[in-house]
N, C-alpha and C positions, 0 to 999 in steps of 0.2 A: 504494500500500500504506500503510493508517495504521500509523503510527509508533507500536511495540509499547512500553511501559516497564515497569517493573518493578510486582508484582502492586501495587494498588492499596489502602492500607489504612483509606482516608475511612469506605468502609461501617461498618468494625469501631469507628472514634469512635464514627459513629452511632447502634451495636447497643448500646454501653457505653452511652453517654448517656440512650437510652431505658428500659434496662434498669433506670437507676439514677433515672430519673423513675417509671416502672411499680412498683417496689418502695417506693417514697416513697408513690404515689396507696394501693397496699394496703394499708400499713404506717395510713396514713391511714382507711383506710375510707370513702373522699370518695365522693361521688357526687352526681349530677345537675349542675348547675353551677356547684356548685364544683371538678367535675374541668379546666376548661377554666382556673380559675384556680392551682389547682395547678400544672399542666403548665408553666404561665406559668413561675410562682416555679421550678420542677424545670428550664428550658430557661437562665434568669436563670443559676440557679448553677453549672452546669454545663455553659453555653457558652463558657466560655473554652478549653476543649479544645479545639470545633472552630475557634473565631476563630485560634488557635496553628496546630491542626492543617493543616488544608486550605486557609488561604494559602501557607502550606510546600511544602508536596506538592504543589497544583498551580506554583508558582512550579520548584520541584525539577525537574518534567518539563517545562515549557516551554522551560527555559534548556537542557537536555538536547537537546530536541526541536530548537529554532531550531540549535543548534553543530551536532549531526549534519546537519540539513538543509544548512546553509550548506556545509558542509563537503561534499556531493554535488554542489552548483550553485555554486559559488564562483567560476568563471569568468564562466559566466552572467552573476552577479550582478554581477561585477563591470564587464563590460562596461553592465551596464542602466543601472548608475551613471553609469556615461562618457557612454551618449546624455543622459540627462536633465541631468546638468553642461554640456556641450556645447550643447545645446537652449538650456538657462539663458542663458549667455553668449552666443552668438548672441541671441539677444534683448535683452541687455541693450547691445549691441554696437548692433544695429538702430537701439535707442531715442535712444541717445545721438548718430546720425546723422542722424534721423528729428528731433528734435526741437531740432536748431540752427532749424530753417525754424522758424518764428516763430507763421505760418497754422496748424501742426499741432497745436497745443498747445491748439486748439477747435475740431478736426475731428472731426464724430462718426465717421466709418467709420475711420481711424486708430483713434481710442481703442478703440472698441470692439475690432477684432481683435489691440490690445494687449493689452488685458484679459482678453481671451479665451485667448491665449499663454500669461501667467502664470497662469492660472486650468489650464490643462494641463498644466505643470508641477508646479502642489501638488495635480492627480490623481493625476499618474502616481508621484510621490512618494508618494500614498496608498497604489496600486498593488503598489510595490514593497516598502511594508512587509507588506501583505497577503499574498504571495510569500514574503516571508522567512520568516513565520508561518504557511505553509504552508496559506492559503485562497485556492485558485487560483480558484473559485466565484465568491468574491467579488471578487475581484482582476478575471474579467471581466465583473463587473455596473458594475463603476468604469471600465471601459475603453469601456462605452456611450457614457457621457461623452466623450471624446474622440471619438470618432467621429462623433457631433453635433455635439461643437465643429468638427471639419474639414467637416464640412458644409455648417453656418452658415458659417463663414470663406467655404469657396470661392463660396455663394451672395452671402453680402455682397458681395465683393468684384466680383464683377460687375454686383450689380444698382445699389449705388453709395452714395451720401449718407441719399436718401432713404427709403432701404431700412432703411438703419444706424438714423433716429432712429428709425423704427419700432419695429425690433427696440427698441429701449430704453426706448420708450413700453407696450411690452408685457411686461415688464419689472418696469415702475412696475404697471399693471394688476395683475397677479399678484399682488404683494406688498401691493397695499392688500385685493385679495382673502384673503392670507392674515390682513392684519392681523384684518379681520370677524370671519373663523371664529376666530382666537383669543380675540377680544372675545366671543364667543356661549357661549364652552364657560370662560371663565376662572374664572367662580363653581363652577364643575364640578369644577375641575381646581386650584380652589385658588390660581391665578394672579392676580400684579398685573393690573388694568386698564389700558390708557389711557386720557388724562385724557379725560374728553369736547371739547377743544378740539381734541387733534389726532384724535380719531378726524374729528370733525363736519371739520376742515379737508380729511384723507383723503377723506370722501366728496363733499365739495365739490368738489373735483378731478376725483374718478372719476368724476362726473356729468357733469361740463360734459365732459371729454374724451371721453366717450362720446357724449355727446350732437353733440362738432362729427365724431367718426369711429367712427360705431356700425360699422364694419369691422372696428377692432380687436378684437372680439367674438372672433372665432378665433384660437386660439392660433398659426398660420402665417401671419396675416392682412399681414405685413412680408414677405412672399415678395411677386413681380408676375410679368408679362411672361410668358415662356417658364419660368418657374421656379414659376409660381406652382399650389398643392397644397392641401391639408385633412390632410396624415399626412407625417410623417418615414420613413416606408418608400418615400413616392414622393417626397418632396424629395433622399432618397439619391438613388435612382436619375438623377433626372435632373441631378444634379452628375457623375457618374459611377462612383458608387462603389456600383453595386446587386452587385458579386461578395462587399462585405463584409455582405449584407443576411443572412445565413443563421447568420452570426456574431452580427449583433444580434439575433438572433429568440433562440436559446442564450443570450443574457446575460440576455433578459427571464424564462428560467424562473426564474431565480433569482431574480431583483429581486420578483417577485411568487410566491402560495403557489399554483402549479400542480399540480394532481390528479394529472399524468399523471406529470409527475416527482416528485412527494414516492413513487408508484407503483413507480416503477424504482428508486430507495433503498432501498426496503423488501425488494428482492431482495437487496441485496448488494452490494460493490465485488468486480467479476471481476480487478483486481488485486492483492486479498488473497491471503494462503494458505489463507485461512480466510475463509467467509462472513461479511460484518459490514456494521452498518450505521454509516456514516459520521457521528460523531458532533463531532468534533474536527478540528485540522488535518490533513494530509496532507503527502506530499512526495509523488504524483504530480501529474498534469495541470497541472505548470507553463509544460507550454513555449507551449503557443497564447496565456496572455495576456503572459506576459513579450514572447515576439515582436511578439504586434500590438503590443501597449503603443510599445515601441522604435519600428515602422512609424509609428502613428499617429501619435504625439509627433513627429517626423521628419517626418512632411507635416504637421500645424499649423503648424511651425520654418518650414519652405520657403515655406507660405503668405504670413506674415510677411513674412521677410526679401527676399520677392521682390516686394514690394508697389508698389516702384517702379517695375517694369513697368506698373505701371494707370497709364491717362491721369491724368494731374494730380500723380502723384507722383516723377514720373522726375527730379527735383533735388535726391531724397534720392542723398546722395553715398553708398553702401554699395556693395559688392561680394559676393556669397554666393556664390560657388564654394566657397572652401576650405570654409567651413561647412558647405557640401551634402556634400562628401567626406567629409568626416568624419565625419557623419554615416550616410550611406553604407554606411560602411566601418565603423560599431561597429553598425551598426542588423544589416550579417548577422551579426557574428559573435554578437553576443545569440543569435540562432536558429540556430547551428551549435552552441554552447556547451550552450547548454541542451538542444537534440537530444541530443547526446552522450552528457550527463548522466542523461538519460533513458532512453535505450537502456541502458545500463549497470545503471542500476538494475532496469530489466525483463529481464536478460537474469540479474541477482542472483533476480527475483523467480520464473523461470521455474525455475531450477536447482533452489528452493525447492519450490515445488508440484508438479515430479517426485520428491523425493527424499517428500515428504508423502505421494504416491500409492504408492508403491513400500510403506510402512511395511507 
């Protein structure tokens, strides 16, 4: 159900403001184009309303909006916090175990699924503010992310070393790729160049490395063996994680401008009391990414921390029992909490659109 606030009175600045340009243009007898520079000067003088006005008012209702919501899922949330602290420390715990040994400190497939650990913690951090702010939407198009990172992790980590520079070589690829297209559109777009010595050294690079592994061409091309793919729908699957594959497919409507969903919007939220189309935050549909969020962040963690299982690493001196527990143990109660939390509100929501029907 979007979160109702008090009636809104941004339009009526707007009515005022134009009315008070419109009567300036007549009052003038402007025409042709000079109307377009009047309007100019009549928006000049008379924008400082809305600059006051409608940073206020939406500031007014957000702060409103975030305390109520919080104040529904506040358990939830608070639990969400504990895995992701939790998480944090455990890895930080990990590294400082991990990284007495001497060798690790320029091992690519170490670094890399270190990297990849803290890089899921300032998602799910993203995540969670996304939640608080009541865009559950976006909240699981962030959560894709992770779910690729636990991916990656478990494929790296079996296929091994040479897998690892791979992945990192492609990586480098990407981003000289991105440098191009920023260099092609920069007179366009107004933007610094770089200089021509590091563009020409970028493609000096990307040449010769193409040239000794035109393989890296595909963006999966660091997969091999028993794992090796052309699509992350089937690199999921064969990690074994294709039950979350229905969940990624849901995160992509969002991520991109889909017909069929912008479609079903246009109908309405069926948990309103009132037909509407969803423009703003919410406080429903938090509980599917809050949960996974918790889940996934929790098997990245475990990836990690259990790393010395793999041949070659079992002299990292760590222990992750209790880490796993704990985690564990605040990863259900995230999705007990926020169920809860939910049900209660739809159970407010329902009471609601009987008593509407009734009228």
């Amino acid at each position: 159900m979007t979160d109702t606030s008090p009636e809104n009175d941004t339009p009526k600045a707007h009515k005022f403001l134009f009315e008070r340009i419109a009567a300036k243009k007549t009052t003038a007898n402007v025409k042709g184009a000079n109307i377009l520079a009047e309007l100019d000067r009549g928006i000049r003088k008379y924008a400082w309303l809305l600059n006051l006005w409608i940073p206020f008012r939406r500031r007014w209702d957000r702060v409103g909006f975030n305390r109520r919501l919080y104040g529904k899922y506040r358990r939830g949330f608070d639990y969400l916090d504990i895995v992701i602290e939790t998480a944090l420390s455990s890895g930080m715990e990990f590294q400082k175990a991990a990284l007495e040994k001497e060798r690790l400190h320029t091992d690519p497939k170490f670094g890399i699924i270190l990297r990849m650990h803290a890089k899921a913690i300032r998602v799910s951090s993203e995540i969670f503010a996304l939640l608080a702010n009541g865009f559950s939407d976006c909240a699981l198009v962030r959560w894709r992310t992770l779910l690729e990172t636990q991916v990656a992790m478990i494929a790296l980590r079996e296929l091994g070393e040479e897998a690892s520079i791979d992945f990192a070589l492609r990586g480098r690829i990407e981003s000289i790729k991105g440098m191009l297209m920023y260099q092609n559109s920069a007179d366009e777009m107004n933007r610094e160049k770089f200089s021509d010595a590091t563009l020409s050294a970028a493609e000096e690079y990307l040449e010769k490395l193409l040239n000794k592994r035109p393989d890296l061409k595909q963006s999966l091309s660091w997969t091999r063996g028993d794992l090796k793919c052309n699509s992350w729908m089937d690199l999921i699957d064969k990690v074994g994680y294709g039950r979350w594959k229905s969940d990624y497919k849901l995160a992509s409507q969002d991520l991109h401008s889909d017909y069929f969903r912008e479609d079903t919007q246009i109908q309405g939220m069926t948990q309103g009391i009132a037909p509407v189309m969803l423009s703003g935050p919410s406080d429903t549909g938090l509980v599917e990414p809050a949960h996974m969020t918790a889940i996934m962040l929790s098997s990245i963690t475990f990836s990690l921390i259990t790393l010395n299982e793999d041949e070659g690493y079992g002299d990292i001196d760590f222990d992750p029992l209790v880490h796993l527990l704990f985690l564990n143990h605040y990863t259900e109660r995230v999705g007990t909490e926020f169920l809860n939390a939910d049900q209660r509100l739809y159970a407010k929501i329902r009471r609601l659109q009987t008593k509407r029907k009734k009228r």
